[in-house]
mmCIF file of the N, C-alpha and C atoms, coordinates in Angstrom:
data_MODEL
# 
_entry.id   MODEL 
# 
loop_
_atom_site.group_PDB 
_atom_site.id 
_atom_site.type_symbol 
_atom_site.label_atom_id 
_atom_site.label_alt_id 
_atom_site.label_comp_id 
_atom_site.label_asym_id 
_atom_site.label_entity_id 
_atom_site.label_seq_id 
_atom_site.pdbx_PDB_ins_code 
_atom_site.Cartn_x 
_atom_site.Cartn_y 
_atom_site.Cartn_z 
_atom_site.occupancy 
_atom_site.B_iso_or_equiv 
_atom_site.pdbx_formal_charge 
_atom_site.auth_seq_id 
_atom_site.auth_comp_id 
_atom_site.auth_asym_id 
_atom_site.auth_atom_id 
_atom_site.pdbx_PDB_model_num 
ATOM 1   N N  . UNK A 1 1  ? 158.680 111.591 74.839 1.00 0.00 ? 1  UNK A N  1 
ATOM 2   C CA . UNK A 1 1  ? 159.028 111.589 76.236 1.00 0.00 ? 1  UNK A CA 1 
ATOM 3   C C  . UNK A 1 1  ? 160.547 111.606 76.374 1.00 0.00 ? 1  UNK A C  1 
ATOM 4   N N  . UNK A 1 2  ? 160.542 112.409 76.934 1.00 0.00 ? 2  UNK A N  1 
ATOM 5   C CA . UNK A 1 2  ? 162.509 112.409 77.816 1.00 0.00 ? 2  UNK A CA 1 
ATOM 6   C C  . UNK A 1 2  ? 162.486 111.295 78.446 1.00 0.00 ? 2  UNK A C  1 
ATOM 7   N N  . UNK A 1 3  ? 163.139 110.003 77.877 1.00 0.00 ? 3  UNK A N  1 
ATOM 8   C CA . UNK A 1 3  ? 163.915 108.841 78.485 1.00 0.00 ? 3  UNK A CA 1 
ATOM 9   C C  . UNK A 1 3  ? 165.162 108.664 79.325 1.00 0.00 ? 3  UNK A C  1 
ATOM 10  N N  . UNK A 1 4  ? 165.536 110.033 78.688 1.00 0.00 ? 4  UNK A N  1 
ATOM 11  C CA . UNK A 1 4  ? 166.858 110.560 79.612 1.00 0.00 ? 4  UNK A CA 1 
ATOM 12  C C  . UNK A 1 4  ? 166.785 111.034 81.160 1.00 0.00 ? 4  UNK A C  1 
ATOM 13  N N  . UNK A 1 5  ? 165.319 110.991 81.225 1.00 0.00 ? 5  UNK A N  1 
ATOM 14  C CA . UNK A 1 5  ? 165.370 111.507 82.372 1.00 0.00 ? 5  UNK A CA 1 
ATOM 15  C C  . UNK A 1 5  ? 164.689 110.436 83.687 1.00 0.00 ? 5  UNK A C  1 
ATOM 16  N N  . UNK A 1 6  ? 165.575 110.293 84.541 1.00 0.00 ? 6  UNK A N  1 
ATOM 17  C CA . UNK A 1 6  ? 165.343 109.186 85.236 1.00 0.00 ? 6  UNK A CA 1 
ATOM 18  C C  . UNK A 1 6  ? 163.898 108.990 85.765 1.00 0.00 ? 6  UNK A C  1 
ATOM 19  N N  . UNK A 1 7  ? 163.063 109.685 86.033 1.00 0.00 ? 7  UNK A N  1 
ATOM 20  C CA . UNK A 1 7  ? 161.661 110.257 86.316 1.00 0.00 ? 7  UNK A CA 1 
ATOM 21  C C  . UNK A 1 7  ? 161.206 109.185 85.275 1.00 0.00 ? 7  UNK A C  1 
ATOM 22  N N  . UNK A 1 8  ? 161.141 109.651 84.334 1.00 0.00 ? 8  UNK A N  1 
ATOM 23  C CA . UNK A 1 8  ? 160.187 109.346 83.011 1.00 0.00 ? 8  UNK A CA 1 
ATOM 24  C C  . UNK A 1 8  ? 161.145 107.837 82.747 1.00 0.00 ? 8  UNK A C  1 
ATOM 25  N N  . UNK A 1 9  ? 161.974 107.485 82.877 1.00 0.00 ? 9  UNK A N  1 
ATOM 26  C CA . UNK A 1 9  ? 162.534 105.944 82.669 1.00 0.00 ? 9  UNK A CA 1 
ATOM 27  C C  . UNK A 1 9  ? 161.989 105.288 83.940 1.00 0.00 ? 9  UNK A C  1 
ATOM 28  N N  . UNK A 1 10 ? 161.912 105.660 85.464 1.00 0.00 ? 10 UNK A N  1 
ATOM 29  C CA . UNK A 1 10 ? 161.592 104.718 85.732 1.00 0.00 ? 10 UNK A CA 1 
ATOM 30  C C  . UNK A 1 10 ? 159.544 104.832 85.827 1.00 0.00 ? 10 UNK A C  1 
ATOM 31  N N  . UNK A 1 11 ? 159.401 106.207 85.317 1.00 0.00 ? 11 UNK A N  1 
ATOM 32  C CA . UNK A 1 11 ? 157.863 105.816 85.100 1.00 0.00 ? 11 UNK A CA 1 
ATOM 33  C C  . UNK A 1 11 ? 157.374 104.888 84.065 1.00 0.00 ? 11 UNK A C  1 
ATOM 34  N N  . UNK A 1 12 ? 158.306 104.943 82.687 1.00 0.00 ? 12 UNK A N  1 
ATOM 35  C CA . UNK A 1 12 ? 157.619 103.616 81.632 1.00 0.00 ? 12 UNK A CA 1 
ATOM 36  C C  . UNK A 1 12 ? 157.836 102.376 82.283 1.00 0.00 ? 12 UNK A C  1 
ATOM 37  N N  . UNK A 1 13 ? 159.008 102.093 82.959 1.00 0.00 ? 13 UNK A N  1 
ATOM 38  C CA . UNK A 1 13 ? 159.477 101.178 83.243 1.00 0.00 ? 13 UNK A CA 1 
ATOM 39  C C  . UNK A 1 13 ? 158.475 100.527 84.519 1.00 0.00 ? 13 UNK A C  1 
ATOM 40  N N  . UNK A 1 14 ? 158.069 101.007 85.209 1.00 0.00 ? 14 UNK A N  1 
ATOM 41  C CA . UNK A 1 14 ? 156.730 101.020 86.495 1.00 0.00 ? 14 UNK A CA 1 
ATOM 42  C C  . UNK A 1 14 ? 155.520 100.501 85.348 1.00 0.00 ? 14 UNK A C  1 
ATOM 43  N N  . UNK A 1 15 ? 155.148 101.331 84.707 1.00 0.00 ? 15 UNK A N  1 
ATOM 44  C CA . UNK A 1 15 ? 153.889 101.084 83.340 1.00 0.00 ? 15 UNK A CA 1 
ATOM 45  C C  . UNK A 1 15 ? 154.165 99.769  82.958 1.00 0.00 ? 15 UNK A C  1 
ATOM 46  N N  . UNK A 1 16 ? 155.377 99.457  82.436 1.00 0.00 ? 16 UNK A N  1 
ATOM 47  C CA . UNK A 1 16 ? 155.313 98.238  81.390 1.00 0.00 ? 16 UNK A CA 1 
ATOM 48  C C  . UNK A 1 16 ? 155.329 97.297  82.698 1.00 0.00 ? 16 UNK A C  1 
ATOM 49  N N  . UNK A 1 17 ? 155.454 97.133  83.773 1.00 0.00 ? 17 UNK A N  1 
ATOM 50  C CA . UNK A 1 17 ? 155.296 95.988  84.598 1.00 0.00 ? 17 UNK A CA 1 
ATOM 51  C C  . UNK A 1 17 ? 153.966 96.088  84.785 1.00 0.00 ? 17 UNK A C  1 
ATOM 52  N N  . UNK A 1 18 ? 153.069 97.130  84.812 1.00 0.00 ? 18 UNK A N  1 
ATOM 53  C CA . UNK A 1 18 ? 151.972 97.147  85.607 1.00 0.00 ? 18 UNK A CA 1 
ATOM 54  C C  . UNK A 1 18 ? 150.995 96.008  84.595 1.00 0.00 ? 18 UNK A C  1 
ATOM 55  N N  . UNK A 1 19 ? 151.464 96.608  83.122 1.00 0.00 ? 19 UNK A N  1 
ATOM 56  C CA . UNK A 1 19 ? 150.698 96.393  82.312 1.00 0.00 ? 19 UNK A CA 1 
ATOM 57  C C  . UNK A 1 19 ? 150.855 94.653  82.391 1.00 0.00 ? 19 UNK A C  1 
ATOM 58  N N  . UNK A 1 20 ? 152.200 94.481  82.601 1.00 0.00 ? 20 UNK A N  1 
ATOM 59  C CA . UNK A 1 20 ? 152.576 92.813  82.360 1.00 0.00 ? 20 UNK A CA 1 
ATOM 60  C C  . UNK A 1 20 ? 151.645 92.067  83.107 1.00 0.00 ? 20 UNK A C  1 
ATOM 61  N N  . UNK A 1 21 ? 151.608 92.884  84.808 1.00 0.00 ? 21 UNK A N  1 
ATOM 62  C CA . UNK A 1 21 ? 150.899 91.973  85.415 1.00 0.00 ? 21 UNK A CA 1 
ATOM 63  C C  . UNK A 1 21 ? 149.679 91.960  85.856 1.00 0.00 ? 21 UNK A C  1 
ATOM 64  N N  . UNK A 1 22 ? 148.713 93.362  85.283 1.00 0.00 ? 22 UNK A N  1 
ATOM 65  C CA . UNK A 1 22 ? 147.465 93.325  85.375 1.00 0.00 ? 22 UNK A CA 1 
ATOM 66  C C  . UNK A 1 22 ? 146.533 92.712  84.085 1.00 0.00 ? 22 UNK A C  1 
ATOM 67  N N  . UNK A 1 23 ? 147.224 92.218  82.718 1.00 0.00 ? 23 UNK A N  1 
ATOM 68  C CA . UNK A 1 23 ? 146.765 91.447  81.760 1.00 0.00 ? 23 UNK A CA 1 
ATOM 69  C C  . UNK A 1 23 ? 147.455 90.247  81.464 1.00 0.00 ? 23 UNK A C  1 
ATOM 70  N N  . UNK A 1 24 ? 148.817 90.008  82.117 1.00 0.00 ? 24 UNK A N  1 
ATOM 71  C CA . UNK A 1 24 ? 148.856 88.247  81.665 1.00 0.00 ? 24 UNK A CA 1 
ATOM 72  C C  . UNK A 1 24 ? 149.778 88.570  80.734 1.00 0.00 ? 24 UNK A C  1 
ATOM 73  N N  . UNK A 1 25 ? 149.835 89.627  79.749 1.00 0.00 ? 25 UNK A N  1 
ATOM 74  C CA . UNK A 1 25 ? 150.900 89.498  78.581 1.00 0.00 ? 25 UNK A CA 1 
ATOM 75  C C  . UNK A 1 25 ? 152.224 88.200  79.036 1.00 0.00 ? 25 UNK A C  1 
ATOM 76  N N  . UNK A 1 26 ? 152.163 87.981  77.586 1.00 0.00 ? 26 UNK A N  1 
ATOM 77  C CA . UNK A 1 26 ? 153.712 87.200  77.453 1.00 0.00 ? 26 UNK A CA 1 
ATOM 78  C C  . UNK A 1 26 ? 154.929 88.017  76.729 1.00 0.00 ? 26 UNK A C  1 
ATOM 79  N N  . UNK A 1 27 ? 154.587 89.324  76.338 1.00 0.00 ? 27 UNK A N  1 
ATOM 80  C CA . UNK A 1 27 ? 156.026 89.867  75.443 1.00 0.00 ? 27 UNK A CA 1 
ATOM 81  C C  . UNK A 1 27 ? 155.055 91.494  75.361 1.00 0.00 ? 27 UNK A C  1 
ATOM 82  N N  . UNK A 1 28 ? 156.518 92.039  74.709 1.00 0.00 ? 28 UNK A N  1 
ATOM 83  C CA . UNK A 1 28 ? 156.110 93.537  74.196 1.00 0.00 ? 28 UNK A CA 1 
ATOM 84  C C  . UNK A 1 28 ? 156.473 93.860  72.930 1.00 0.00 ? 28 UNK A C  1 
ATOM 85  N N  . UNK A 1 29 ? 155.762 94.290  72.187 1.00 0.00 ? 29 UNK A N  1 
ATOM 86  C CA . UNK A 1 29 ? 156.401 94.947  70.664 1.00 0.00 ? 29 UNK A CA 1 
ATOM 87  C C  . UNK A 1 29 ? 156.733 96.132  71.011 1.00 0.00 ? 29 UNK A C  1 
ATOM 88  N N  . UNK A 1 30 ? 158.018 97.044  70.782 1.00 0.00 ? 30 UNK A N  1 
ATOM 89  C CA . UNK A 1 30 ? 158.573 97.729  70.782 1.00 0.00 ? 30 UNK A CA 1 
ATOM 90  C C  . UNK A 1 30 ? 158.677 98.886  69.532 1.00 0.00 ? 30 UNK A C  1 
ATOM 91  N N  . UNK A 1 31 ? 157.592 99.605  69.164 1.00 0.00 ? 31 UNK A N  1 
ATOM 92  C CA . UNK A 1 31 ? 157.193 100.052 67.739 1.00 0.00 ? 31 UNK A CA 1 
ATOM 93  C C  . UNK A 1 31 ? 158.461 101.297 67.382 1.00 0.00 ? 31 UNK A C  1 
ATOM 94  N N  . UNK A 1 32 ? 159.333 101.945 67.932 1.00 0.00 ? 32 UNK A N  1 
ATOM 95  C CA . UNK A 1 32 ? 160.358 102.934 68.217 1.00 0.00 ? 32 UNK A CA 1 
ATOM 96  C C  . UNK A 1 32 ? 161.618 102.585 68.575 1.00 0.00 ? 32 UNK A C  1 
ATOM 97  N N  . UNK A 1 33 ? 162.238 101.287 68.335 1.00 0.00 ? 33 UNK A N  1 
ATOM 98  C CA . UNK A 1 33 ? 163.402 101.154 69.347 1.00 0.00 ? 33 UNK A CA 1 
ATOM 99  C C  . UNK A 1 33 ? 164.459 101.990 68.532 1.00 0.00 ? 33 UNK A C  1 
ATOM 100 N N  . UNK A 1 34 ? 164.711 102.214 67.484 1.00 0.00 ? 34 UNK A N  1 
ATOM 101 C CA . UNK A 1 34 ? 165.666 103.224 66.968 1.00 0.00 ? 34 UNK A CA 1 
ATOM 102 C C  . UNK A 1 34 ? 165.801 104.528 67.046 1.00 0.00 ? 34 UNK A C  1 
ATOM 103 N N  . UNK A 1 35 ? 164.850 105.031 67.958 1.00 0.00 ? 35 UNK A N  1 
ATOM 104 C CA . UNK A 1 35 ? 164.599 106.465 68.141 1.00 0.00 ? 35 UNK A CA 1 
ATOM 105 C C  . UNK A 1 35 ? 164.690 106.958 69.514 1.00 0.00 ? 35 UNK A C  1 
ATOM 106 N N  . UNK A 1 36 ? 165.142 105.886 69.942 1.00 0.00 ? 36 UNK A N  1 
ATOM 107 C CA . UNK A 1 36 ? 165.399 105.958 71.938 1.00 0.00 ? 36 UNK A CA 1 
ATOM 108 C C  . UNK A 1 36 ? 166.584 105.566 72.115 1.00 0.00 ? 36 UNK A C  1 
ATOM 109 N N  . UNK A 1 37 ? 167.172 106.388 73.057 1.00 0.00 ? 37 UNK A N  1 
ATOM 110 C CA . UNK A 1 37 ? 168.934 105.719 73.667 1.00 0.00 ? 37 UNK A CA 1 
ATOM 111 C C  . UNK A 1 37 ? 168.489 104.345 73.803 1.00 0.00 ? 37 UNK A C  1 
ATOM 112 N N  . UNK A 1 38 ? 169.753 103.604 73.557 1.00 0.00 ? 38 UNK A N  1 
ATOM 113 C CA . UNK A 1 38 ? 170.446 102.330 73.633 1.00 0.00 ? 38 UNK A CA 1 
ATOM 114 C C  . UNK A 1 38 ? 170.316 101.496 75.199 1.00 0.00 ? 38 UNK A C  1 
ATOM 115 N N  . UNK A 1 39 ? 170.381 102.805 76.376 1.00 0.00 ? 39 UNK A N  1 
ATOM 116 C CA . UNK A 1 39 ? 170.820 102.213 77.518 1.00 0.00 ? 39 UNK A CA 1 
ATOM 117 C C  . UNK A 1 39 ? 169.180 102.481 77.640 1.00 0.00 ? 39 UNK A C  1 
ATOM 118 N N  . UNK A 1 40 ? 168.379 103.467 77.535 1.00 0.00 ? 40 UNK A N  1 
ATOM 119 C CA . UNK A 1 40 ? 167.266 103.292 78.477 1.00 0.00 ? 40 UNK A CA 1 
ATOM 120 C C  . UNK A 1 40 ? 166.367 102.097 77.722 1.00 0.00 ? 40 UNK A C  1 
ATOM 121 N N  . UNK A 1 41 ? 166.854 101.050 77.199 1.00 0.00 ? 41 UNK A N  1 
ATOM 122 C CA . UNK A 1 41 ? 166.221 100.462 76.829 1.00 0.00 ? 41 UNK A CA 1 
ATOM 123 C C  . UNK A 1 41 ? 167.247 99.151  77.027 1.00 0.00 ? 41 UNK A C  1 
ATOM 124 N N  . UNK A 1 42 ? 168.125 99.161  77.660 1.00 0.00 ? 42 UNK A N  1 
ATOM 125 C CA . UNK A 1 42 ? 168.653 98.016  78.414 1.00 0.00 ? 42 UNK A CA 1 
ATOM 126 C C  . UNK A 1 42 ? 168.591 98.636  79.662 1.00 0.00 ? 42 UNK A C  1 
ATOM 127 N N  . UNK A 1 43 ? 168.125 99.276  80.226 1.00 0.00 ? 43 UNK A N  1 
ATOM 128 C CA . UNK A 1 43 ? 167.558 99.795  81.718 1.00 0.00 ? 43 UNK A CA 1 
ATOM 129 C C  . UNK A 1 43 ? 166.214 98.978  81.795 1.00 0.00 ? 43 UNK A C  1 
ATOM 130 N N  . UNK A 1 44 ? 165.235 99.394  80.427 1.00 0.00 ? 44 UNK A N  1 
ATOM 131 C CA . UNK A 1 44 ? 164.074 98.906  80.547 1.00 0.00 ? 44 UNK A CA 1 
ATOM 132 C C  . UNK A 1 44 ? 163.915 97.145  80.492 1.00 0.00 ? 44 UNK A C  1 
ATOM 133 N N  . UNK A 1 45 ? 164.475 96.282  79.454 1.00 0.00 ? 45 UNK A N  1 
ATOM 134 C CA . UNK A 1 45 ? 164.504 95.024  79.491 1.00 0.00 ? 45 UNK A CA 1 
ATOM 135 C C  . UNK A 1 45 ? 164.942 94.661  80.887 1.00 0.00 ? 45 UNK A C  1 
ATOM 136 N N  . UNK A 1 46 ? 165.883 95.255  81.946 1.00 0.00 ? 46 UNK A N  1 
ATOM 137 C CA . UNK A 1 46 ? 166.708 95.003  82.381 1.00 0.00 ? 46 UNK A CA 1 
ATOM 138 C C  . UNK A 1 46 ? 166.002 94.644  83.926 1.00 0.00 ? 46 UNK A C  1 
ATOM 139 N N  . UNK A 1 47 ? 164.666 95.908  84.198 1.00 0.00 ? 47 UNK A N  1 
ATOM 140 C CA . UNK A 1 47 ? 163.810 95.643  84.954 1.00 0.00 ? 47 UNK A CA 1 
ATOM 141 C C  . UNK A 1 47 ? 162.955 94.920  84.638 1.00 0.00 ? 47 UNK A C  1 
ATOM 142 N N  . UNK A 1 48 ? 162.487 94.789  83.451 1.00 0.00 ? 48 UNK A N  1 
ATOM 143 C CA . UNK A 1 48 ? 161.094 93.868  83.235 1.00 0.00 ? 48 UNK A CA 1 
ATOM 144 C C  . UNK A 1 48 ? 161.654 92.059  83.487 1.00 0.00 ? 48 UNK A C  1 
ATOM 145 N N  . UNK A 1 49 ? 162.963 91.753  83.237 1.00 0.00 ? 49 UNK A N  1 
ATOM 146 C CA . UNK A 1 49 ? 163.304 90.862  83.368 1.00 0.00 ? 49 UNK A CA 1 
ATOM 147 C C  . UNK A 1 49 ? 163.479 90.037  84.491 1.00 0.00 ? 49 UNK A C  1 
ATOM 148 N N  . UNK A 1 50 ? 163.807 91.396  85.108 1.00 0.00 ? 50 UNK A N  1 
ATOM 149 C CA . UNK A 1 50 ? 164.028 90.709  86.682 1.00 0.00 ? 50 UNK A CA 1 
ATOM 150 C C  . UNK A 1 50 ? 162.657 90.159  87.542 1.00 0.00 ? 50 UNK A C  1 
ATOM 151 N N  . UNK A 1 51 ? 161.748 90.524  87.164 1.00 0.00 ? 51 UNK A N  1 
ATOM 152 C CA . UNK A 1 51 ? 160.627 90.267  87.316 1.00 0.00 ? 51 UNK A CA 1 
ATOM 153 C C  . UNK A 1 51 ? 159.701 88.841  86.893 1.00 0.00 ? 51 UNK A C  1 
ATOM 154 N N  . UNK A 1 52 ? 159.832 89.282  84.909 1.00 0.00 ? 52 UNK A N  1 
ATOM 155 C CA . UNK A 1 52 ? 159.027 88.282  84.882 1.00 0.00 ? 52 UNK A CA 1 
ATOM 156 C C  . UNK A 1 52 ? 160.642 87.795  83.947 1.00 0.00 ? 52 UNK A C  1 
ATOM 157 N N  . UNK A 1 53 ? 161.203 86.991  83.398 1.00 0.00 ? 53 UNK A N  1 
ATOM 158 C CA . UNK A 1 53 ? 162.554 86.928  83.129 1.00 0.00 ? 53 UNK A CA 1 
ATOM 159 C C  . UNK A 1 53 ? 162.048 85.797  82.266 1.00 0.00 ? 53 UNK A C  1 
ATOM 160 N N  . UNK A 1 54 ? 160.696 85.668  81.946 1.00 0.00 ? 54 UNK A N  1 
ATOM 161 C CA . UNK A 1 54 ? 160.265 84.838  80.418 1.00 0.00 ? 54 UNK A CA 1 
ATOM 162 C C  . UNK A 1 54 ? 159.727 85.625  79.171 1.00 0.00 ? 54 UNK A C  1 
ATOM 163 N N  . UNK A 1 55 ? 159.811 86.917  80.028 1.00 0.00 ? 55 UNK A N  1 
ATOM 164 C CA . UNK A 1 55 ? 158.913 88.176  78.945 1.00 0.00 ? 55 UNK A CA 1 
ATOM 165 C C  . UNK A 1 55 ? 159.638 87.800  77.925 1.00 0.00 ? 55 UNK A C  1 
ATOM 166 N N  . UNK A 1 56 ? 159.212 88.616  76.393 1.00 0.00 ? 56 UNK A N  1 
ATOM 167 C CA . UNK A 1 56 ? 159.833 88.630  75.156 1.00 0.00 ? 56 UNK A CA 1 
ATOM 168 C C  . UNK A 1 56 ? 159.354 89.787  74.951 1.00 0.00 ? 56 UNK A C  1 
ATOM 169 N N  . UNK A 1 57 ? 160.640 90.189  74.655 1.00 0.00 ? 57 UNK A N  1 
ATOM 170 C CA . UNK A 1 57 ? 160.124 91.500  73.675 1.00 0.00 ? 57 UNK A CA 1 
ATOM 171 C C  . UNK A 1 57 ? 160.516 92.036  72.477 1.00 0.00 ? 57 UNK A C  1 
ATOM 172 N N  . UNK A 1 58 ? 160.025 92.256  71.196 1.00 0.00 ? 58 UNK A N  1 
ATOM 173 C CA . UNK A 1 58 ? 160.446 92.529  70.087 1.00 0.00 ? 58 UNK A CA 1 
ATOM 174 C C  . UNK A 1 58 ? 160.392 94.110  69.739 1.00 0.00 ? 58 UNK A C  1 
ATOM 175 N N  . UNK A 1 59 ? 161.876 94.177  68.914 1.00 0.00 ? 59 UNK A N  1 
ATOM 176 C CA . UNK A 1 59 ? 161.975 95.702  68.541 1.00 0.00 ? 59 UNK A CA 1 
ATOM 177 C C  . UNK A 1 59 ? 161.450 96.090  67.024 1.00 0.00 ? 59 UNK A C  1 
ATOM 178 N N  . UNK A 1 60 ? 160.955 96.541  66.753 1.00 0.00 ? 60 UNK A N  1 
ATOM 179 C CA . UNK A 1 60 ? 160.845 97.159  65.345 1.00 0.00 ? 60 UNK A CA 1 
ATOM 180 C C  . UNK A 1 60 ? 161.958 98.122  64.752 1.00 0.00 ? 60 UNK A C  1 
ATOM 181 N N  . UNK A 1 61 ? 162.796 97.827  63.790 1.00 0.00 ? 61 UNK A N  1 
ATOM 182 C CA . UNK A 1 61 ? 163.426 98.603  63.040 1.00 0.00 ? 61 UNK A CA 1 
ATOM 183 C C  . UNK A 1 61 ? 163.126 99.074  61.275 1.00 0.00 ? 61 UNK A C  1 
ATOM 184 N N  . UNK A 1 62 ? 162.615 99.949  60.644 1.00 0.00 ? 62 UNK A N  1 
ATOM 185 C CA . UNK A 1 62 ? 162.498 100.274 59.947 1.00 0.00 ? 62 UNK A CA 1 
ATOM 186 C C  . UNK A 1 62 ? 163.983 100.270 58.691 1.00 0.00 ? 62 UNK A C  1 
ATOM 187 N N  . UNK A 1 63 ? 164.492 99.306  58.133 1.00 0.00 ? 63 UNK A N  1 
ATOM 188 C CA . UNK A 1 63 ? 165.612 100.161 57.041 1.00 0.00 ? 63 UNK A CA 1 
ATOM 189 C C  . UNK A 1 63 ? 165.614 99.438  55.641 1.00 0.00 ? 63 UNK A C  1 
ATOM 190 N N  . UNK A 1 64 ? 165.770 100.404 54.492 1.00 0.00 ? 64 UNK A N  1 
ATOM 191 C CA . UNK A 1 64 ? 165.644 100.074 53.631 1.00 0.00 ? 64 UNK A CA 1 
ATOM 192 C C  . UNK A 1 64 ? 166.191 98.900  53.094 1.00 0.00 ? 64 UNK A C  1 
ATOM 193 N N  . UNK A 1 65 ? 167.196 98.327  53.541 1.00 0.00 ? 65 UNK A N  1 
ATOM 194 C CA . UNK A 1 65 ? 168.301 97.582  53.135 1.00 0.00 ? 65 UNK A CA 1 
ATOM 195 C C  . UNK A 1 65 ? 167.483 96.139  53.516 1.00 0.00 ? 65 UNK A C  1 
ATOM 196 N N  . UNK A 1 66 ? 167.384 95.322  53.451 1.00 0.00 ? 66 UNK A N  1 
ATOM 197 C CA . UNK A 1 66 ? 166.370 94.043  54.106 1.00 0.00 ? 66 UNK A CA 1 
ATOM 198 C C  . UNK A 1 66 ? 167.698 93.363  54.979 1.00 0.00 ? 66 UNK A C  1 
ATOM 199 N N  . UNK A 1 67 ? 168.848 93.244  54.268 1.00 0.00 ? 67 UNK A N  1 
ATOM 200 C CA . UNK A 1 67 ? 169.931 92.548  54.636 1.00 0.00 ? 67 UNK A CA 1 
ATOM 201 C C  . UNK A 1 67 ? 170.472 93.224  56.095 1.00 0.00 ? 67 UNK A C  1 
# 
C-alpha cells in the first residue's frame, strides 16, 4: 500500500482505531515497521494515541546483528 498517500494513511489509520475499538485490543504488533516511511508511522501512533493514549504498540525489526 502507498502510505505516502494521504488517502491510504488516513484509511489504515481509521482501520487500526476501528479495530481497537470494536475488539478491546490493548496494543498492536507492527510486523513491517522497516519497510514504511518513518513519519507515516508517527502519523499513525500519533492518531491512535490520541484516542486510546494507553495503546502499545510493538515494531518488528529483522537484523542480523542482535546488538
Amino acid at each position: 500500500m502507498n502510505t505516502e498517500n494521504p488517502a491510504v494513511e488516513q484509511y489504515l489509520l481509521q482501520n487500526s482505531i476501528w479495530w481497537a475499538e470494536i475488539s478491546g485490543l490493548d496494543g498492536y504488533r507492527v510486523d513491517t515497521l522497516p519497510y514504511v516511511a518513518r513519519k507515516f508511522w508517527a502519523n499513525w501512533h500519533a492518531g491512535l494515541h490520541r484516542l486510546y493514549p494507553r495503546l502499545t504498540t510493538v515494531g518488528e525489526v529483522f537484523h542480523p546483528d542482535p546488538a
